[in-house]
Each structure stands twice: as structure tokens, then as C-alpha cells.
C-alpha positions as CSV (number, residue, x, y, z in Angstrom):
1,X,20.6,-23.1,67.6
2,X,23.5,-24.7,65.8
3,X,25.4,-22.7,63.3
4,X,28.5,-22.9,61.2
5,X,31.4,-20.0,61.4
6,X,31.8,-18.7,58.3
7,X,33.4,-15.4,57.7
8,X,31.2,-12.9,56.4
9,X,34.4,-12.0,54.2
10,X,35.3,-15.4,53.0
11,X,33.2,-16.4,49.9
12,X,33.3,-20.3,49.9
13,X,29.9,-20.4,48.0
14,X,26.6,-18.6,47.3
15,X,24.7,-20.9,49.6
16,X,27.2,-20.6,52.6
17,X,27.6,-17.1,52.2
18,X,23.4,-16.5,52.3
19,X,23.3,-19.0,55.3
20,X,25.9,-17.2,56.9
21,X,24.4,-13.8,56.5
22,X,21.1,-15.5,57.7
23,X,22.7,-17.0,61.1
24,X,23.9,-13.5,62.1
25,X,20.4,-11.8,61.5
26,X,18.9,-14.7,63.3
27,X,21.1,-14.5,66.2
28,X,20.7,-10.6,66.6
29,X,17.1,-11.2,66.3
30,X,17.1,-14.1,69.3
31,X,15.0,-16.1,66.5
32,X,13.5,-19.0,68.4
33,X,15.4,-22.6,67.3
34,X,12.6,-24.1,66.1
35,X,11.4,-20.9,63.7
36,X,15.6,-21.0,62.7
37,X,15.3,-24.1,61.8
38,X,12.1,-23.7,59.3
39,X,13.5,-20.8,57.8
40,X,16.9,-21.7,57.0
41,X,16.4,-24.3,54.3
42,X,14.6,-24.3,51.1
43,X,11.3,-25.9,50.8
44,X,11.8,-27.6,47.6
45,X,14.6,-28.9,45.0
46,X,13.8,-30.4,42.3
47,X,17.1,-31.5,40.2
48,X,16.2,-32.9,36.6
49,X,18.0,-34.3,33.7
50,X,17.2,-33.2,30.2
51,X,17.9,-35.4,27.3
52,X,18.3,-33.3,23.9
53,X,19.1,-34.3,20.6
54,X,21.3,-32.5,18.6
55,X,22.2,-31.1,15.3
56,X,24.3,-33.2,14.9
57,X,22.7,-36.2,16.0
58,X,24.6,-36.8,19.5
59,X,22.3,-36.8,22.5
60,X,23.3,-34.0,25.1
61,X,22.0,-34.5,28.9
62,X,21.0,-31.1,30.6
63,X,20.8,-30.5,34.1
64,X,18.2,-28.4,35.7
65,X,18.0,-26.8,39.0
66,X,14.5,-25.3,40.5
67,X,14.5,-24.2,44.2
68,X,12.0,-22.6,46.3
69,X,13.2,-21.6,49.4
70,X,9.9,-20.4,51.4
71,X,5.8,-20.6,50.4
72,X,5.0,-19.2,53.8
73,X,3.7,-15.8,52.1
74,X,2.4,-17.2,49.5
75,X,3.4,-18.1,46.1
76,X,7.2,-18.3,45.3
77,X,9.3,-17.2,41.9
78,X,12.7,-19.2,43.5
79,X,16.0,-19.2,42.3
80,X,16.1,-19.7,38.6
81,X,19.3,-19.1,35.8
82,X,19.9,-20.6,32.3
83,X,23.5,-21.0,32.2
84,X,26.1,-24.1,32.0
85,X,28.0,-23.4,34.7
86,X,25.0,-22.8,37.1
87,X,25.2,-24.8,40.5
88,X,22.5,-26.2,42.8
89,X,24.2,-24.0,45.7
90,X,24.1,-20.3,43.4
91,X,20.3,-21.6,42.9
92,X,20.1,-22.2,46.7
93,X,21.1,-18.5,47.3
94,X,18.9,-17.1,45.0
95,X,16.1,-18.7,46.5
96,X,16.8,-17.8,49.6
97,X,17.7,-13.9,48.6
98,X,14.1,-14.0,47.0
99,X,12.5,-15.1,50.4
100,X,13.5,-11.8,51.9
């Protein structure tokens, strides 16, 4: 099982932090490699671009993030926020923090 050294402490991103946290469980657990390596990483991402006219006649482009980290038990709500400064990684995490 490969993993990455990230402290616990150190907060480099949403994402890195969750996989981090993950990793440890997974290596007190003695999760087998291959089952690791399913449950690590989301199932899905889907990035889109919104166009939007508005008032004031310019055209805006939104960007969407939807992520579904596991289906295994069934239907998934994923990581979802409406903000502008939202990433792909904070959508990652919340995902993930959904699956368990």
C-alpha cells in the first residue's frame, strides 16, 4: 500500500487532510491493497461550466463541482456547496466525509 506522509496537524487541503486521515485508519485496520485502493478515490467528478447572462448583459462562466466518492451502499448525496470560492479538493473531502 503506497501512501503519502502528511501530518495529521498540517492542513495543506480538505482532500489531503481526508486522505490522510483515511491512510491511518487503513493502516491500523491492515486494509488489504487492493480494497485501499477502491476506497480511496471518488467514484465520480463531474466538472461543468455554466454560461449565464447577466443583468447587465455580460456573460458570466460558472464552474460546477459534483463528486461522489462511493455507490458501494447504495445511492450517494456526495459533496455539494454553492459558493465562489469552492474548490474541486473541499468537494473531494466532502464526498469522501459522506462515505463514512
Amino acid at each position: 500500500m503506497v501512501t503519502k506522509t502528511v501530518s495529521l496537524e498540517q492542513e495543506i487541503n480538505p482532500w489531503e487532510a481526508q486522505a490522510a486521515r483515511f491512510d491511518l485508519a487503513a493502516n491500523k485496520l491492515n486494509l488489504d491493497e487492493g480494497l485501499w485502493k477502491v476506497l480511496r478515490y471518488p467514484n465520480r467528478e463531474i466538472i461543468l461550466h455554466i454560461p449565464v447572462a447577466m443583468d447587465n448583459g455580460s456573460l458570466e462562466v460558472f464552474t460546477g463541482f459534483r463528486v461522489q466518492h462511493s455507490i458501494a451502499r447504495g445511492p450517494s448525496k456526495g459533496g455539494i456547496r454553492y459558493a465562489p470560492d469552492v474548490t474541486l479538493d473541499e468537494i473531494r473531502a466532502l464526498a469522501s466525509w459522506m462515505t463514512w
